[in-house]
MARVOTOR-779410 format. One record per residue (C-alpha): residue number from 0; residue in one letter; z negated, y, x negated. Coordinates in Angstrom, 1 decimal, always signed. Layout:
MARVOTOR-779410
 bavex fifi     c3     c2     c1
   NUM    a      Z      Y      X
...
//
This chain:
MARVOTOR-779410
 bavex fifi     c3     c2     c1
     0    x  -21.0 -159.0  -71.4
     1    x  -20.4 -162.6  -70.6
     2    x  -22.9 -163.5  -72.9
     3    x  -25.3 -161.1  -71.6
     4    x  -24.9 -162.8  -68.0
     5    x  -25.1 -166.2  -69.5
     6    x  -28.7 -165.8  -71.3
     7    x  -29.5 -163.3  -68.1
     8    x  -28.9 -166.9  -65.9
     9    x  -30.7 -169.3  -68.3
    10    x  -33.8 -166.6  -68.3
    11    x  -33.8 -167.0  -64.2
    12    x  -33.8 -170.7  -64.3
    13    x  -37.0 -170.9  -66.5
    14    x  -38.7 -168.6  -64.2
    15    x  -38.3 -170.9  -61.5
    16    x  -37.5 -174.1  -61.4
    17    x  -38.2 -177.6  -59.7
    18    x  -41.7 -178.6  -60.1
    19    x  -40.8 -182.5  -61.0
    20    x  -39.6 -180.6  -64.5
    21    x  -43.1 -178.9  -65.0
    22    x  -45.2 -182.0  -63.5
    23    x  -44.4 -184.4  -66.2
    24    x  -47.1 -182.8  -68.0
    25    x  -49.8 -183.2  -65.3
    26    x  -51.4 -186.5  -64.0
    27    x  -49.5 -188.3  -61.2
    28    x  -49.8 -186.5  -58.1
    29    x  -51.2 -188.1  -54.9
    30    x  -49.9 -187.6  -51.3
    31    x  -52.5 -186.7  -48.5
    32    x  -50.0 -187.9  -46.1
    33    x  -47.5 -190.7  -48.0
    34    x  -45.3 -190.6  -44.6
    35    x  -45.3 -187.2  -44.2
    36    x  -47.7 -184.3  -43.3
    37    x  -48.7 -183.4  -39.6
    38    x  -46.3 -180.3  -39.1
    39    x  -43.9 -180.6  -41.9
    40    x  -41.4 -183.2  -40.0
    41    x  -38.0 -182.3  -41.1
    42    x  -39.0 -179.9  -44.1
    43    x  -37.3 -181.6  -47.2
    44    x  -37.2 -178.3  -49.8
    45    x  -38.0 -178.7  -53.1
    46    x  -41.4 -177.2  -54.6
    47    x  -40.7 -174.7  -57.4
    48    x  -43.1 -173.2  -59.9
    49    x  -42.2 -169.6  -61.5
    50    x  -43.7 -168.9  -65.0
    51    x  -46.0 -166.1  -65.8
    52    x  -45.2 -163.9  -68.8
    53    x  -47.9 -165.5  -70.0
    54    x  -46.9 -168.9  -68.9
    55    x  -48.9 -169.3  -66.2
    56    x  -47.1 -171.7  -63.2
    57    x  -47.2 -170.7  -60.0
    58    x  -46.2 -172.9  -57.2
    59    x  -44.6 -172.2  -53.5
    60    x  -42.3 -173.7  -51.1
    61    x  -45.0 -176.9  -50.4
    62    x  -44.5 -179.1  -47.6
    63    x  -46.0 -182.1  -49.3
    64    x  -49.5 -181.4  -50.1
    65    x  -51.2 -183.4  -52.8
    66    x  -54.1 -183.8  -55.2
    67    x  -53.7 -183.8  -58.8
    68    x  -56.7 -185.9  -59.8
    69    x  -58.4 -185.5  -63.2
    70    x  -60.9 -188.4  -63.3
    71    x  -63.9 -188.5  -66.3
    72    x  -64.5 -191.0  -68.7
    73    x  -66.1 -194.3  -67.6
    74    x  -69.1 -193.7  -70.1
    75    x  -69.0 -190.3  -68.7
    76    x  -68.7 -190.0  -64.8
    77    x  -71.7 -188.5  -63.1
    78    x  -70.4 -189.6  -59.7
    79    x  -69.7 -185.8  -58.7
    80    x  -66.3 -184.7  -57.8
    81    x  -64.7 -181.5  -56.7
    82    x  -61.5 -180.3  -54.6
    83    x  -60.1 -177.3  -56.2
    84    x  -58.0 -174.7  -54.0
    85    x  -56.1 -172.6  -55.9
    86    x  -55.7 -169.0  -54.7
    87    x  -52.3 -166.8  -54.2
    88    x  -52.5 -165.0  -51.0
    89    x  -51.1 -167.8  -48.9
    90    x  -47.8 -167.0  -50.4
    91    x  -48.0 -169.1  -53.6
    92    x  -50.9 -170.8  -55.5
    93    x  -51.5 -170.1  -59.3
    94    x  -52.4 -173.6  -60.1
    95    x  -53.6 -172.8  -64.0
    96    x  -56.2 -170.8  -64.4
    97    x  -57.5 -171.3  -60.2
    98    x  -56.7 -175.0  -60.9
    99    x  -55.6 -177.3  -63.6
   100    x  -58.2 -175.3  -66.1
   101    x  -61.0 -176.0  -64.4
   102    x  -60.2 -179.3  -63.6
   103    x  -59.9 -180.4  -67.2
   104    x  -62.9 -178.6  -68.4
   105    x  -65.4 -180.1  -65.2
   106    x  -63.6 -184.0  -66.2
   107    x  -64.7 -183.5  -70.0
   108    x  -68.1 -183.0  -68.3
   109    x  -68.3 -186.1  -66.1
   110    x  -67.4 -184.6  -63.0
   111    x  -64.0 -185.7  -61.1
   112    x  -61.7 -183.1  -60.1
   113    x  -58.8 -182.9  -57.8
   114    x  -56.2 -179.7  -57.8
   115    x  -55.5 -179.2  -54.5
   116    x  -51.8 -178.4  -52.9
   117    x  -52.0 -176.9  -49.9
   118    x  -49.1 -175.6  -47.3
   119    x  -48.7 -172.0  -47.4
   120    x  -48.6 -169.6  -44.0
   121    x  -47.6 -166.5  -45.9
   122    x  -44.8 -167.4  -47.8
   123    x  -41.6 -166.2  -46.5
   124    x  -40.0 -168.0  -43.4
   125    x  -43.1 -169.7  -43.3
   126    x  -44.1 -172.0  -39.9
   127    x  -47.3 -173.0  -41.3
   128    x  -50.6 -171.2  -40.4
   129    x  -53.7 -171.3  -42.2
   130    x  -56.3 -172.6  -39.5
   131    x  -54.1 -175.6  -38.6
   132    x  -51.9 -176.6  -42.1
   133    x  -53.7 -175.1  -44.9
   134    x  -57.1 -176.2  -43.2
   135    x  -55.7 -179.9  -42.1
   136    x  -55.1 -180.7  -46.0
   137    x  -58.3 -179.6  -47.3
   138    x  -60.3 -181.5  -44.7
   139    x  -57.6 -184.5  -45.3
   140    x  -58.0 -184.0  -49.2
   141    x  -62.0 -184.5  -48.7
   142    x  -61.1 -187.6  -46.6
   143    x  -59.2 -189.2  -48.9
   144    x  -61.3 -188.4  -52.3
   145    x  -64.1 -189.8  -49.9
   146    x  -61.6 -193.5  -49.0
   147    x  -61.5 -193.8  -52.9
   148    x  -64.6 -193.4  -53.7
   149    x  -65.7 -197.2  -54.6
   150    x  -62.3 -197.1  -57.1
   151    x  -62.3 -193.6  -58.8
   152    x  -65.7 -193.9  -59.9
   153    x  -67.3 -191.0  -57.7
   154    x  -70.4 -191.4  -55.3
   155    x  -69.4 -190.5  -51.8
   156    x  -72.3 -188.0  -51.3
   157    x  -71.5 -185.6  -54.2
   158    x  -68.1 -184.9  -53.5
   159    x  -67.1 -181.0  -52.7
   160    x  -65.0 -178.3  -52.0
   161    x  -63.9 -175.3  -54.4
   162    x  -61.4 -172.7  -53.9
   163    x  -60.5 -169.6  -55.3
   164    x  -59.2 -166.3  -53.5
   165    x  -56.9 -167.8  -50.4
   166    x  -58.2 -171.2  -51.4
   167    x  -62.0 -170.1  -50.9
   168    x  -61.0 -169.1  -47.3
   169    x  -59.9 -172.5  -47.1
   170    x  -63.0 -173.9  -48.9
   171    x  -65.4 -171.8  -46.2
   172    x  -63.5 -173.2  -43.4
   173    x  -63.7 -177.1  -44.4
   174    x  -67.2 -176.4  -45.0
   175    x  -68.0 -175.0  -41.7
   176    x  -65.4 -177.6  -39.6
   177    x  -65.9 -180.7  -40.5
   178    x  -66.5 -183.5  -38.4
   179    x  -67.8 -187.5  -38.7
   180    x  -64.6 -189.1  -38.6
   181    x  -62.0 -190.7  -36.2
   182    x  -64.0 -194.4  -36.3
   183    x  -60.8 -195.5  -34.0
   184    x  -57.8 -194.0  -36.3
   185    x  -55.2 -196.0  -37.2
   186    x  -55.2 -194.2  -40.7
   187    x  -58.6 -195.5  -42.7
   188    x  -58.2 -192.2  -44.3
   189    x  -58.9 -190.5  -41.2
   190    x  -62.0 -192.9  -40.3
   191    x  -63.5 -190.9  -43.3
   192    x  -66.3 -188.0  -43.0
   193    x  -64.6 -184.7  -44.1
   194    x  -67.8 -182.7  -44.8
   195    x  -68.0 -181.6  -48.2
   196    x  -71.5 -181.9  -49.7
   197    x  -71.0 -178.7  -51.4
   198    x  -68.9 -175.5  -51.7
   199    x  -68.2 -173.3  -54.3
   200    x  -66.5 -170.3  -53.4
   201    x  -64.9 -168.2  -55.9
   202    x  -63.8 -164.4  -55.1
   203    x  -63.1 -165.8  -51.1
   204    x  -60.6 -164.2  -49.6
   205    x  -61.5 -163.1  -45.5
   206    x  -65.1 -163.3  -46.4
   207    x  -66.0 -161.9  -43.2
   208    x  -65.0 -165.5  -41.6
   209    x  -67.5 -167.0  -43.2
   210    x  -70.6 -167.8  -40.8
   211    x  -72.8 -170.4  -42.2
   212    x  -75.0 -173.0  -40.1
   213    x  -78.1 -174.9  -40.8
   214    x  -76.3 -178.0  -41.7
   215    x  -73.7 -175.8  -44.0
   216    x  -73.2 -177.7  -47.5
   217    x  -75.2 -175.6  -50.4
   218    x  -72.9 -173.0  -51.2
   219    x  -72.3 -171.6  -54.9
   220    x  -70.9 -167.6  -54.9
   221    x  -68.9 -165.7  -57.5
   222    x  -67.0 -162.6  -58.1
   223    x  -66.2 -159.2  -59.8
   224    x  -68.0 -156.2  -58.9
   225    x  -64.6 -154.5  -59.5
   226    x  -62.9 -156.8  -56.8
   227    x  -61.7 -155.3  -53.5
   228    x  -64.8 -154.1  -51.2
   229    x  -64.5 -157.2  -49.0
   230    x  -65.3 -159.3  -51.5
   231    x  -67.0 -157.5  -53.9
   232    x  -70.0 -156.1  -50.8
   233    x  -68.8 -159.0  -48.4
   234    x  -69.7 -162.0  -50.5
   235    x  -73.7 -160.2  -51.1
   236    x  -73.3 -160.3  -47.2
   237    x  -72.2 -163.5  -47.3
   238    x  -75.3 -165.3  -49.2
   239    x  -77.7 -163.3  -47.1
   240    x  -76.1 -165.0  -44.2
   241    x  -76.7 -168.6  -46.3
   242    x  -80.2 -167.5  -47.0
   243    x  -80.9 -166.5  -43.3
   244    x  -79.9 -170.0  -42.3
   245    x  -81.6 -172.1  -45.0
   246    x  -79.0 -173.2  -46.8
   247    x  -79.3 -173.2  -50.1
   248    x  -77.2 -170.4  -52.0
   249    x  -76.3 -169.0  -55.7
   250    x  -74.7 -165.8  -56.2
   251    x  -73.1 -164.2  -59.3
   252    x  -71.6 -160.8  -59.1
   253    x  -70.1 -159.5  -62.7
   254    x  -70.2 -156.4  -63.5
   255    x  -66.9 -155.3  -65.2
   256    x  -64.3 -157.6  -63.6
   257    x  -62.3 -157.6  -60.8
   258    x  -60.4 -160.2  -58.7
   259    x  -59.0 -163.1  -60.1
   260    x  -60.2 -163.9  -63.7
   261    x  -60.5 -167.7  -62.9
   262    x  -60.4 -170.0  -66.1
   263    x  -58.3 -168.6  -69.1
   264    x  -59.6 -168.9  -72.9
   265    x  -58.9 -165.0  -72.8
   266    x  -61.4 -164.1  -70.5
   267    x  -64.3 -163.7  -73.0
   268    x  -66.7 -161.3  -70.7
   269    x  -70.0 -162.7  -68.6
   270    x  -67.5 -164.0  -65.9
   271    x  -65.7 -166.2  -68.6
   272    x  -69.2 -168.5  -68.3
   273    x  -68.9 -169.0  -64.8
   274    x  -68.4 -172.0  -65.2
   275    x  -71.3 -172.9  -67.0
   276    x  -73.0 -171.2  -63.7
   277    x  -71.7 -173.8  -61.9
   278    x  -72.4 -176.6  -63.9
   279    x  -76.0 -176.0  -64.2
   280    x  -76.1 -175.0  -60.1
   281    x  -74.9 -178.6  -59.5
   282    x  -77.3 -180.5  -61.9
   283    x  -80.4 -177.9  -60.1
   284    x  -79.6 -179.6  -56.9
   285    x  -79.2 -183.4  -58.2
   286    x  -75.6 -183.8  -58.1
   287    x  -74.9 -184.7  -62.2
   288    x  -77.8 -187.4  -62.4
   289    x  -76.3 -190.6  -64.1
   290    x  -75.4 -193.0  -61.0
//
């Protein structure tokens, strides 16, 4: 029996566990706020990740959002870059296959990418809410990708906004709040435009907040005909509502998937190539031509 509790604790502790034991694998993490964010004063819990089954890592309990930056080759870089919000509800974010995946397969194709940790409103005890936390470090994350332009090797007009499920909410937001910059802010960070120059959204959650304008960044769309009715109807809505406007739009709806497929070496249906989709949608519009 006592060994029975014993293995019962040590199988616990590899479901969940700090983060700093997980994040030795990943590239160094970058602050949005090294002194703290806006709204977290007084929050010092640790992140943890719980693993999948299938060993996926899925993080809560942030209250020190961060980029994970995955920078191209030199001989490589095409001057684009892109955010990535992982998706989760709000209540966690699964940070492989809405994250880290991507962001290692768009690198090895010249095009820096950034994994995006965001403070979560839904999470239990939460004080966060989306429009004011989760919103803040996406528009702070495009800031700061923006401030560092000159030194990571990315032009400061290509650089956009991705997010998947909860963190395409957050993506459609940034893109439609945005604003020139505080040219008086103490922070240089903050003197920085936070309007993406493009958005992918990927199976957006609350797509019916989504009201594009005429100077909206060009918006790529995907998602499973399967998903949930809101997503799977409400994102056709949504690129009418792009197209009515002028901006430019791509959608791909696939046929025999539902929500969250992401990036996984699995997924060997049409929605598997999304990617691809993408790829070739930013080199239509310019955005992959050498610097």
């Amino acid at each position: 029996m006592k060994n029975k509790l014993r293995f019962h604790r040590i199988f616990l502790a590899l479901l969940v566990f700090p983060v700093t034991m997980w994040a030795a694998d990943q590239p160094k993490e970058i602050p949005l706020w090294p002194n703290g964010a806006p709204g977290s004063e007084g929050k010092t819990g640790e992140e943890a990740v719980r693993v999948t089954p299938d060993g996926e890592h899925v993080v809560s309990n942030v209250h020190k959002p961060s980029l994970t930056p995955y920078l191209p080759a030199k001989d490589k870089t095409t001057g684009a870059a892109v955010i990535i919000a992982p998706g989760g509800g709000h209540r966690e974010m699964w940070v492989d296959h809405e994250g880290h995946n991507l962001a290692k397969w768009l690198s090895a194709r010249g095009v820096a990418a950034f994994v995006l940790k965001y403070r979560l409103a839904r999470e239990a005890n939460s004080t966060y809410k989306i429009d004011e936390h989760a919103v803040a470090d996406t528009q702070r994350s495009i800031r700061l990708v923006r401030h560092h332009a000159k030194e990571w090797g990315i032009l400061p007009a290509r650089i956009g906004v991705m997010g998947f499920s909860a963190g395409g909410e957050l993506a459609a937001l940034a893109s439609m709040r945005f604003d020139g910059g505080n040219k008086e802010a103490a922070d240089a960070i903050d003197r920085e435009n936070s309007r993406p120059d493009f958005q992918a959204l990927i199976y957006p959650g609350s797509s019916g907040r989504i009201v594009p304008a005429k100077d909206s960044p060009p918006v790529f769309l995907a998602c499973g005909y399967k998903d949930r009715p809101d997503i799977s109807s409400g994102l056709a809505q949504v690129y009418l509502k792009f197209k009515e406007v002028g901006v430019p739009a791509e959608l791909h709806i696939y046929a025999e998937i539902g929500h969250g497929f992401g990036v996984r070496d699995r997924n060997r249906s049409a929605a598997g190539g999304w990617p691809v989709r993408f790829e070739e949608w930013l080199s239509d519009l310019g955005f992959l031509k050498k610097p």
